[in-house]
N, C-alpha and C positions, 0 to 999 in steps of 0.2 A: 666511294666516289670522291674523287680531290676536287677541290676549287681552287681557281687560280684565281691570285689576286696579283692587280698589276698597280706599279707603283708609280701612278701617272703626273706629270708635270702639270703645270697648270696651261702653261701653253701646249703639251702632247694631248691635255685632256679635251678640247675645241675639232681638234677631228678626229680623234676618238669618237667622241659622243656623234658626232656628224656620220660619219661611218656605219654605227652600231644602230641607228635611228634608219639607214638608209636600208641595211639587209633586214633591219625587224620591222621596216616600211611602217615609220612612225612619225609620218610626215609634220604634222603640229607638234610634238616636243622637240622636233628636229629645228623648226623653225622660231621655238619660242624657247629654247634652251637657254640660251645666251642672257637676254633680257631677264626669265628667272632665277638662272645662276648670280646676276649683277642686283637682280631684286633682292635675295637671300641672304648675299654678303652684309646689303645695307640696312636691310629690315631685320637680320639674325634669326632668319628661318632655322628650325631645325632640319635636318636631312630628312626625314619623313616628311614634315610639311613641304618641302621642298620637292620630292617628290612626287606627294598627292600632288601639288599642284598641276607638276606637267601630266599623270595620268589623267587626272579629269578633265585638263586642256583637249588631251588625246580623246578620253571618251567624248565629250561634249562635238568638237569637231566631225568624229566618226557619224554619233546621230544625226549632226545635222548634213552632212554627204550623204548619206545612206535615205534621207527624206528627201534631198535634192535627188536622187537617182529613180528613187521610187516615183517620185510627181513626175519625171519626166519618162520614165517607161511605162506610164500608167496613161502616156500621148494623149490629153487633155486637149479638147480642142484648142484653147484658147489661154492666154495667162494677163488675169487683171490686175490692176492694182486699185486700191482704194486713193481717192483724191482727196474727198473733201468728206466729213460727214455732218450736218448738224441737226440734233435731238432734237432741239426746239423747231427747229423748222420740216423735222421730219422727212429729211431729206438728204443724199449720197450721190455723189459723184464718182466715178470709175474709169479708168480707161482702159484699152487692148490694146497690150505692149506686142503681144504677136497673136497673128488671126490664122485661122483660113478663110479671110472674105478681102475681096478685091478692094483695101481702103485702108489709110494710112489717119493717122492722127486720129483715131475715135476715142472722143469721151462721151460719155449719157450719164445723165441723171435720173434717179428715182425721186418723187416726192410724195406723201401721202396727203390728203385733201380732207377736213372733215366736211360733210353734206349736212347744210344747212336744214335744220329742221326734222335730221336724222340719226341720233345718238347712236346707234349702232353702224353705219355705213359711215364709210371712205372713199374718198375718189383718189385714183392712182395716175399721176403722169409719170411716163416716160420718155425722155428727149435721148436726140444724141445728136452728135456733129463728128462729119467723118472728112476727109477727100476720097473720092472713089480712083480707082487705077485700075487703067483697062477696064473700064465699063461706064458706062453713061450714071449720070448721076443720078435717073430715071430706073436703072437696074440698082444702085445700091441702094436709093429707097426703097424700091419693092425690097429689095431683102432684107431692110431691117426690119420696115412694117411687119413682115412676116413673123419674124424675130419677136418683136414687142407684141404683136397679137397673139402670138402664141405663150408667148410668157405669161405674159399678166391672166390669158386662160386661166393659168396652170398655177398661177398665185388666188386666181379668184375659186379654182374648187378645193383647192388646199385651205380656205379659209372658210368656204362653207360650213353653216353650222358654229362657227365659232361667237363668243357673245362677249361682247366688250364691259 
């Protein structure tokens, strides 16, 4: 088996590499080529380190595409994001960037409550603030109520039995 080697310019070497990255669909060292080639020069990478870098560029990208593909053909109701959280105060904010419920802007908060006079119990609020769309305000309350009563159920037998 021969290898070829090609005895590339510095300027033939830019789409070269652009090329070779586009048929072996290497989309991140394709796009970060440039800047670690201009890294390498000034920092005096060696050609290996040079290298690793943009593969692991490539693998670190691929995982996180491949977790982005997965979350979203895995059609998750909903996608939250965390707002605010504070330990001390035992308590998180969250919002639904996309729903399936008729209402735009929702955040709620979680906060946990100690009961006075009760070392072992907690009281649990949960808020939220939404605009409803296409339905009365009166329909998206019933459905979050539902929502929050059915949660917190489902947080209160999940912690049955447990001892602080």
């Amino acid at each position: 088996m021969t290898t070829a080697h090609h005895a590339l310019t510095a300027q033939a070497s830019d789409p070269a590499i652009d090329t070779a990255c586009r048929l072996l669909r290497l989309p991140t060292m394709r796009a970060r080529a440039a800047d670690t080639i201009a890294r390498a020069e000034r920092e005096g990478l060696s050609y290996a380190g040079f290298l690793a870098e943009l593969l692991m560029a490539e693998c670190e990208d691929r995982d996180r595409r491949r977790a982005e593909r997965r979350i979203r053909a895995a059609h998750f109701p909903r996608e939250k994001s965390l707002r605010e959280f504070d330990h001390t105060a035992r308590s998180y904010s969250y919002a639904i960037e996309q729903a399936p419920f008729p209402v735009t802007g929702y955040l709620s908060t979680l906060s946990v409550h100690p009961v006075p006079g009760r070392a072992a119990a907690a009281r649990v609020e949960w808020s939220g603030s939404f605009t409803p769309v296409g339905v009365s305000d009166a329909d998206a309350e019933e459905l979050f109520h539902g929502i929050y009563t059915d949660g917190l159920a489902a947080l209160l037998k999940t912690t049955q039995g447990w001892r602080g």
